[in-house]
N, C-alpha and C positions, 0 to 999 in steps of 0.2 A: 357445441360439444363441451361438457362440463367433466373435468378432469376430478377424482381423489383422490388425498392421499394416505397412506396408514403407514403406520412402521410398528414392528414387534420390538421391545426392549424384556432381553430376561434379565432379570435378578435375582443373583446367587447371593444368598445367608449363611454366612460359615461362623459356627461357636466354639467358642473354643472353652475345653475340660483340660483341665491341669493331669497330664501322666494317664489321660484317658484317651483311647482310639476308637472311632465307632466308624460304621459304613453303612449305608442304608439309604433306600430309596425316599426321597420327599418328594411331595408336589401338593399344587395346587390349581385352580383352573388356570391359570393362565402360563404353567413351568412345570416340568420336571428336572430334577435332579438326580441320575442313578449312581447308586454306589457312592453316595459322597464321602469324602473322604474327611473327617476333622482330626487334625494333627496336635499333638502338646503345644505345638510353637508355628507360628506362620506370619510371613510378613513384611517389610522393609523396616530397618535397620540402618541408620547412620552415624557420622561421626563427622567429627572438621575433614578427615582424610579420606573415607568411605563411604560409599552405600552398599546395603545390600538387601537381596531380597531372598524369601529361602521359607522350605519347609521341611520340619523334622517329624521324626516319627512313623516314617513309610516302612511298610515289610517288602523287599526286595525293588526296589525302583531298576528304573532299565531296560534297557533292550536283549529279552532273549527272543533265541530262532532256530528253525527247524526249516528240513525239505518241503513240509508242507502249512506253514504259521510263521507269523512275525508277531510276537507280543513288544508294547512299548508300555512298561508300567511303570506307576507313579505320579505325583501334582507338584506341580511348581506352582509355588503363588506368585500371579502375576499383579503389579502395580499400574493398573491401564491408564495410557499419557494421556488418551485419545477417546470420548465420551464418542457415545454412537448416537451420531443425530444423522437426520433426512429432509431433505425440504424440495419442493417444486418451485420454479420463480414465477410461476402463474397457474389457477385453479380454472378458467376458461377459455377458449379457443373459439374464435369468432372468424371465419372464414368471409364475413358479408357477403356480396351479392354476386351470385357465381354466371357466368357466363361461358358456355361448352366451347368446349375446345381451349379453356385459357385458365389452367393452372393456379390454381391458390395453395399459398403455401402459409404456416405460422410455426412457430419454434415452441418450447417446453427446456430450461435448463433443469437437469436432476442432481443436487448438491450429498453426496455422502461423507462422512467420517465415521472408521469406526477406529475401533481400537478392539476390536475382537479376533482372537489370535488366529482363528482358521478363514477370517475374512468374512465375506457379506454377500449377498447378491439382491437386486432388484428386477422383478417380475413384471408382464404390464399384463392386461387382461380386457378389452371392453365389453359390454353385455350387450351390446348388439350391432351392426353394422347401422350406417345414421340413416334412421328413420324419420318419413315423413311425418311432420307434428298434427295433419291433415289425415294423413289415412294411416293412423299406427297400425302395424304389423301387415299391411301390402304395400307399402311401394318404401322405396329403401335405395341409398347410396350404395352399389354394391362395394364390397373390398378390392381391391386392385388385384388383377391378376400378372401384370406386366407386360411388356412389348411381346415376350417370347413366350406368356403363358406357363412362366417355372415360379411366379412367385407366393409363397403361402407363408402363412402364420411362423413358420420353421425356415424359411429361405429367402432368401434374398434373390433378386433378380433387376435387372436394368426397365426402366421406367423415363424413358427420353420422347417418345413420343408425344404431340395431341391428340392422337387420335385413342390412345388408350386410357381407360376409366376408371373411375372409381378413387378410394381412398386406402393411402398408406403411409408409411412413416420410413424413414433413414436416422441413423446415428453418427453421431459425428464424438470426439474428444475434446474436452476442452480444457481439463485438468486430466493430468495420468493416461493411462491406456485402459480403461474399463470396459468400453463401449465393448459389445458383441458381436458386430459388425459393422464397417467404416464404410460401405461401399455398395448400393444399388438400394433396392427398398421393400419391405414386409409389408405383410397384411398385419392387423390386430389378429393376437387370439380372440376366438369367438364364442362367450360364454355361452349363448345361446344355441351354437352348434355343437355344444357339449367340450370344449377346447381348452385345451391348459394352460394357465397362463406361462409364460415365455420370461426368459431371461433376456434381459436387457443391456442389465450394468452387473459387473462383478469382479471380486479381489478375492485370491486366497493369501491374506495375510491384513496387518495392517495397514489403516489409509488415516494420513492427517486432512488429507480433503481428495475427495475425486468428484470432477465434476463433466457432465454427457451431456448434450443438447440434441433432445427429440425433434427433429424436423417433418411436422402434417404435412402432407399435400392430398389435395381432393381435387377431381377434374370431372366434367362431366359433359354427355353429349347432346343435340339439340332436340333428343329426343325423350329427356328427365322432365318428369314430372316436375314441374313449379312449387313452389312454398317453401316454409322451414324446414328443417332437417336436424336431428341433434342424437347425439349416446354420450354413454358416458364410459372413460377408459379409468382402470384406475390403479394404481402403481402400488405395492407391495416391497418396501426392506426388508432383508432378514440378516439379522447377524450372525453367524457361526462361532458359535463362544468352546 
């Protein structure tokens, strides 16, 4: 099973016009920007005594409300401590030579930092349940259902026996509390059954490091088909800036 990975980084461009205010949508293929905001003055500011960070030039900032709206207007410029990076500690999954009824298990850590003010999350997704390298598209590792038959793509479920089959994953903490579930074990989402990918790991706010450890397990019965078997899962950052 060969893992990827991708991460989204936006990039915001602020210019600054002297005693000038404009707002206006930007983008390009890979960002948009709505309503940006460019201020006379924005930025940090220090001294031996002080920092500060700050923006002028807004029309009404603040929080107004009503019975039925909450408006929260205005930009604060933010000085980010915290660069947004992503990493796997390994891009393949080698389960070797499976024998039914006896559990194979391999790990995956997912290392986050961001420094984006509404936080992040991470997605997993595979494009197909592990198919045989012999007969592509009929015989197949199916996904785990669980001992009790409650576990899918979205749930979690207890997965103790040998007698039950297939492939799935648990999460576990290893830095912070990101994980999305600490306890029993999923199937992958399943591109190929039209499925969305799934949230994994995530923060609403900033992370100087969070780090989750994906735990594989694949088990199978004496009645699988022989040979290789492989997919590919593939994991997805997104900052919320």
């Amino acid at each position: 099973m060969q893992i990827r990975k991708s991460f989204i980084v936006f990039v915001l461009i602020f210019l600054l016009f002297p005693y000038i205010s404009i707002a206006q949508d930007s983008e390009s293929s890979s960002y948009k920007v709505q309503m940006g905001n460019f201020n006379f003055t924005a930025g940090e500011k220090s001294s031996t005594s002080y920092t500060l960070t700050d923006t002028a030039g807004e029309l009404s900032p603040g929080q107004s409300s009503s019975g039925s709206y909450t408006i929260k207007a205005g930009f604060q410029y933010v000085n980010t401590i915290a660069p947004f990076t992503f990493s796997l500690s390994n891009s393949i999954i080698n389960f070797g030579t499976l024998s039914p009824q006896t559990p194979q298990t391999d790990t995956t850590n997912i290392t986050v930092t961001s420094g984006a003010a509404f936080g992040y999350q991470v997605t997993s997704q595979e494009n197909h349940q592990l198919e045989s390298v012999g007969y592509p598209g009929t015989v197949f590792i199916d996904d785990v259902v669980g001992d009790n038959a409650d576990i899918t793509h979205t749930n979690q479920g207890d997965w103790l026996l040998s007698t039950t089959y297939g492939m799935g994953y648990t999460l576990s903490n290893i830095t912070g509390t990101d994980a999305v579930f600490t306890s029993g074990y999923r199937s992958f989402a399943d591109e190929s059954c039209v499925e969305s990918p799934v949230v994994v790991m995530s923060r609403n706010g900033v992370t100087s490091t969070s780090e989750v450890q994906v735990g594989y397990k694949v088990n199978i019965s004496n009645v699988q088909e022989s040979g290789q078997y492989q997919n590919v899962v593939t994991y997805v950052a997104t900052g919320t800036f």
